[in-house]
C-alpha positions as CSV (number, residue, x, y, z in Angstrom):
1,X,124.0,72.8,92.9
2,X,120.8,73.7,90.8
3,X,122.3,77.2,90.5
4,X,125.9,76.0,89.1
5,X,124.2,74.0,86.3
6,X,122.2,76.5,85.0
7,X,125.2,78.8,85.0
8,X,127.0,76.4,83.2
9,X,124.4,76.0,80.7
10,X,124.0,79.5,80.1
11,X,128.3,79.6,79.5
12,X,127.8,76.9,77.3
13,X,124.9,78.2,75.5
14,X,126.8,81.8,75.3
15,X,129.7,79.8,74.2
16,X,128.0,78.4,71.1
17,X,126.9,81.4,70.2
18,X,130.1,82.8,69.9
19,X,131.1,80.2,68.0
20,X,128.2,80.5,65.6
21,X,128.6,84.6,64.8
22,X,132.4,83.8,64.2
23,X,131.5,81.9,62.0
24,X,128.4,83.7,60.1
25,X,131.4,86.4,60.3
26,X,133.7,84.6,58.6
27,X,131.9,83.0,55.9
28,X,130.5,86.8,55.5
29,X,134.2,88.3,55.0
30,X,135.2,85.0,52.9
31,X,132.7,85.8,50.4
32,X,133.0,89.7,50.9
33,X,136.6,88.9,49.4
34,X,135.6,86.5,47.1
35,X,132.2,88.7,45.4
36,X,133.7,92.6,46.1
37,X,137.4,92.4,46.1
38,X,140.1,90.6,43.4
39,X,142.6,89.4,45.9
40,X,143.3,85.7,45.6
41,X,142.4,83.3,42.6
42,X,138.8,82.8,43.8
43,X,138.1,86.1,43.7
44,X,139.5,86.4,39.9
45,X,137.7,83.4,38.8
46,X,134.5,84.8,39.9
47,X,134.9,88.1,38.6
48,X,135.9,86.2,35.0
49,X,133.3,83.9,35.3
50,X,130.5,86.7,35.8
51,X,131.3,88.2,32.9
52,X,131.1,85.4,31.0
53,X,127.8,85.1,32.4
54,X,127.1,88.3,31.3
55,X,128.2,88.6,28.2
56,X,126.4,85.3,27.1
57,X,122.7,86.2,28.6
58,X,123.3,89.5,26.4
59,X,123.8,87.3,23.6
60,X,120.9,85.2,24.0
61,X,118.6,88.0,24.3
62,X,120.3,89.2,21.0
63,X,119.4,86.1,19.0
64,X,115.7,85.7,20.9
65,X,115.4,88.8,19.1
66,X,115.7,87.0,15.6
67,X,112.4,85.8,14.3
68,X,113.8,82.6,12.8
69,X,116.1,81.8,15.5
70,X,113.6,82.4,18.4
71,X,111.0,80.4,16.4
72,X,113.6,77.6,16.4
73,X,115.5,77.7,19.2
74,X,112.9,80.4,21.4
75,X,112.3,77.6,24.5
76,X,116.0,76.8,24.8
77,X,116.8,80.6,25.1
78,X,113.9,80.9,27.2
79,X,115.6,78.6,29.7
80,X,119.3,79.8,28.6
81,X,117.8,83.5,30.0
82,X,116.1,81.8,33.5
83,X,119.1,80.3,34.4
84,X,121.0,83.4,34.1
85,X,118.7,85.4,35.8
86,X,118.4,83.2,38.7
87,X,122.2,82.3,38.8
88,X,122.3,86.6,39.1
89,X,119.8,86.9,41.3
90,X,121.8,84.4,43.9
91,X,124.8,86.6,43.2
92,X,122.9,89.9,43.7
93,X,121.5,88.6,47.4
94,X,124.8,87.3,48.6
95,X,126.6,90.7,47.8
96,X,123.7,92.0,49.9
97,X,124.4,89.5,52.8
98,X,128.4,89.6,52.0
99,X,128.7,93.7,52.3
100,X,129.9,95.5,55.0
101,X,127.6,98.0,54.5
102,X,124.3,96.6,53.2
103,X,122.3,100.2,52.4
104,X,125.3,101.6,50.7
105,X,125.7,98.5,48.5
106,X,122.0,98.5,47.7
107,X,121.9,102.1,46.8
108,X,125.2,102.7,45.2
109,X,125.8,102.6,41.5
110,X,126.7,99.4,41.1
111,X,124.0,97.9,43.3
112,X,120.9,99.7,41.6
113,X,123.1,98.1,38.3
114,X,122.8,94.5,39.7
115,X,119.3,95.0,40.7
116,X,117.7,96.1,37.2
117,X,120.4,93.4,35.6
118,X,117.7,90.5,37.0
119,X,114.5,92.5,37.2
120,X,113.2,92.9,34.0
121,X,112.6,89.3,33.3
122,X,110.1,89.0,36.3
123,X,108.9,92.0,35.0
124,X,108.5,90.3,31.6
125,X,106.1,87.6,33.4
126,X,103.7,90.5,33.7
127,X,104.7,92.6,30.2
128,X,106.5,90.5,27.7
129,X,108.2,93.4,25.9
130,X,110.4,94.6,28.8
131,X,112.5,91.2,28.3
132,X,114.3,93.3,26.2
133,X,115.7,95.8,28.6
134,X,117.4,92.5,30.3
135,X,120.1,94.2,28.0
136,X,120.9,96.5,30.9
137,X,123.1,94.5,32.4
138,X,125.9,94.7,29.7
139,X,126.5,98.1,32.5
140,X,127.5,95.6,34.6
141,X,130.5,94.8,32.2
142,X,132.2,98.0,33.3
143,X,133.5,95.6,35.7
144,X,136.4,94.4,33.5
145,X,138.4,97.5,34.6
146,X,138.8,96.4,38.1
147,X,139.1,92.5,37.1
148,X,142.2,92.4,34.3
149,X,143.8,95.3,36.8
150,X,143.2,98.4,34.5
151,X,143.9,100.8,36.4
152,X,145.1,103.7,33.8
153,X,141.5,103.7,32.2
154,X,139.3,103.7,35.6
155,X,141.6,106.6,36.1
156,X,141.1,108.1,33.1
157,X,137.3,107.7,33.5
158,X,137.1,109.3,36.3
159,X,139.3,111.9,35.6
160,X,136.7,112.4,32.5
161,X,133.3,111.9,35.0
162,X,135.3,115.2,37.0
163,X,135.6,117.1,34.2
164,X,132.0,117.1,33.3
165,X,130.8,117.4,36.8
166,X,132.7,120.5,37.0
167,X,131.5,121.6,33.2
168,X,127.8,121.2,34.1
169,X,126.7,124.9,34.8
170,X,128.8,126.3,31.5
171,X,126.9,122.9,29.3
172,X,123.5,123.9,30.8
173,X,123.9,127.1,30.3
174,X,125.5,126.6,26.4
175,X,122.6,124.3,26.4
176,X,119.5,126.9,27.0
177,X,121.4,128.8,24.3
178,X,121.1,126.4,21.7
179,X,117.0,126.1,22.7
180,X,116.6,129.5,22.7
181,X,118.5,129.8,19.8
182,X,115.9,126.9,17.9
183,X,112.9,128.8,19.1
184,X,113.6,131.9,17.3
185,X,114.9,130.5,14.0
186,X,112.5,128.0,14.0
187,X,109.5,130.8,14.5
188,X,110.8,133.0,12.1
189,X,110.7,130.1,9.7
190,X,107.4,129.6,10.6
191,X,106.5,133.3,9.6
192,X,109.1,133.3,6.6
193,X,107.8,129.7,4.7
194,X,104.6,129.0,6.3
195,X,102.0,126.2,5.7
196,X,102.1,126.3,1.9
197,X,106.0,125.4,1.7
198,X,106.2,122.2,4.7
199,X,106.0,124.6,7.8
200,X,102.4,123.5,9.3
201,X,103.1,124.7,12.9
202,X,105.2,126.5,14.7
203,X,106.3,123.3,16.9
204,X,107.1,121.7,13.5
205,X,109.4,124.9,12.7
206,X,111.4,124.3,15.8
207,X,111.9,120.9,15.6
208,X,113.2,121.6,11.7
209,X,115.0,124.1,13.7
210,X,117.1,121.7,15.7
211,X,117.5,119.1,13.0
212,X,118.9,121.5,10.8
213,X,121.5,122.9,13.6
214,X,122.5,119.7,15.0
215,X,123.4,119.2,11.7
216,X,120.9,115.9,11.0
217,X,119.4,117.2,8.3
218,X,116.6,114.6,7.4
219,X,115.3,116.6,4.5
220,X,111.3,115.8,5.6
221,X,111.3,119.6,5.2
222,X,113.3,122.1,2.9
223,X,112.7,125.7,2.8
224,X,111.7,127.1,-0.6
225,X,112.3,130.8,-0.6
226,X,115.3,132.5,-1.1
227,X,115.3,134.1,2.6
228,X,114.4,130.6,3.7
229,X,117.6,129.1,2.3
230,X,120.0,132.0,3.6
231,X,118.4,131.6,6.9
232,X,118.8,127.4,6.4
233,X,122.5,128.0,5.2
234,X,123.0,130.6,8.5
235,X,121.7,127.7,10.7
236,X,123.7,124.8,9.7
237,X,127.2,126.6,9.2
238,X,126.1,127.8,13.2
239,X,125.4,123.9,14.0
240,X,129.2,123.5,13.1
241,X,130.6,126.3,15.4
242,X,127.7,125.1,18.4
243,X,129.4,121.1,17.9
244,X,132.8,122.2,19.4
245,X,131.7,124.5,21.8
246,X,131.0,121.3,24.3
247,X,133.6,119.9,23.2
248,X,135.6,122.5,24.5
249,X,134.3,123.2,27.7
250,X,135.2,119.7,28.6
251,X,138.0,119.2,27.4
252,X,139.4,122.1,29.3
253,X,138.0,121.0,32.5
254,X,140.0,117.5,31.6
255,X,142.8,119.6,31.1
256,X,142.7,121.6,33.9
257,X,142.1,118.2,35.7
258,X,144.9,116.4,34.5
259,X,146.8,119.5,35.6
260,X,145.8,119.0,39.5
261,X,146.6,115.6,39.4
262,X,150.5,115.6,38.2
263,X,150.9,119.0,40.8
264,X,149.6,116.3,43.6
């Protein structure tokens, strides 16, 4: 007799504990739906709402930025700011609980995204001047493709994050060119102008160097001589030609990409 109740207990104990994880589980896929997914009207209206979130803690970092306005209105934004941080940092820890895959979440894109959306104003607690990196989370606004259903630009996107994954070893390589490239004009500045006409050092060459062939041109420094200016002139007509050459490594690749994808 002793024996049946305690294996009745234990069914019943086993029993509620059942019940329980089915329904941890279900309250787990419920808001997996609701947080990662935009089936349903919940879903939408939380996507939407987020971003309105979003959009209006980025503008009340904006105007705490404002000297008159944050000396008038600096404790409301103060608490504007802790509201949405907290109210993010709630949505950040149940997308951690709601995932499927919790370690995939927390180290993908978007979950390294939500995490540095809330932490910089904690971090602020301990070094005012990083409240202004709260503007990160304006990233997280990339989510308006998947909410309003536009599907032709995430596509495109990708299509154009391909292309310059595949482009890499021609831009690096383009890209040593053009330092290279900076070194030797800007040294033979160096030996052509020298100290007397702007050119202290050679690291100050080289950085004239670049300016002048990315076509900046901030004028701190101007060669004087005649072989200085041909040499200036040479540079900045090459800046031109070195502009499209990236240009054109990726947009082959997009075309090339494009290509693949109306074959498949």
């Amino acid at each position: 007799m002793h024996v049946g109740i305690i294996e009745f207990n234990k069914i019943i104990y086993l029993s509620l504990n059942c019940n329980n994880l089915a329904r941890k589980k279900n309250i787990r896929n419920k808001l997996n739906n609701i947080i990662f997914t935009t089936n349903g009207r919940s879903a939408y209206l939380f996507d939407v709402w987020l971003l309105i979130f979003i959009l209006l803690s980025c503008f009340a970092v904006i105007l705490e930025s404002v000297p008159s306005i944050a000396a008038k209105y600096g404790t409301l934004l103060f608490l504007i700011e802790w509201f949405f941080t907290l109210a993010f940092t709630i949505e950040y820890f149940l997308r951690i609980y709601s995932a499927k895959k919790r370690l995939k979440y927390i180290f993908s894109s978007w979950g390294l995204i939500d995490f540095l959306a809330i932490m910089p104003t904690y971090l602020s607690t301990l070094y005012p001047p990083l409240a202004v990196l709260i503007d990160i989370r304006i990233l997280r606004l990339i989510r308006v493709f998947r909410v309003f259903k536009l599907k032709k630009y995430v596509t495109g996107g990708n299509m154009m994050m391909i292309a310059l994954a595949k482009s890499r070893p021609k831009i690096l390589s383009f890209l040593l060119f053009v330092v290279l490239v900076s070194v030797v004009l800007g040294s033979l500045m160096y030996v052509i102008e020298g100290q007397k006409n702007g050119f202290d050092t050679l690291p100050d060459s080289i950085y004239w160097a670049i300016v002048t062939l990315t076509t900046v041109g901030y004028g701190d420094v101007t060669p004087v001589t005649i072989l200085g200016k041909i040499i200036a002139s040479f540079i900045m007509i090459l800046g031109y030609g070195i502009i499209a050459v990236p240009t054109g490594i990726v947009s082959a690749e997009i075309t090339k990409e494009g290509a693949s994808k109306s074959e498949d």
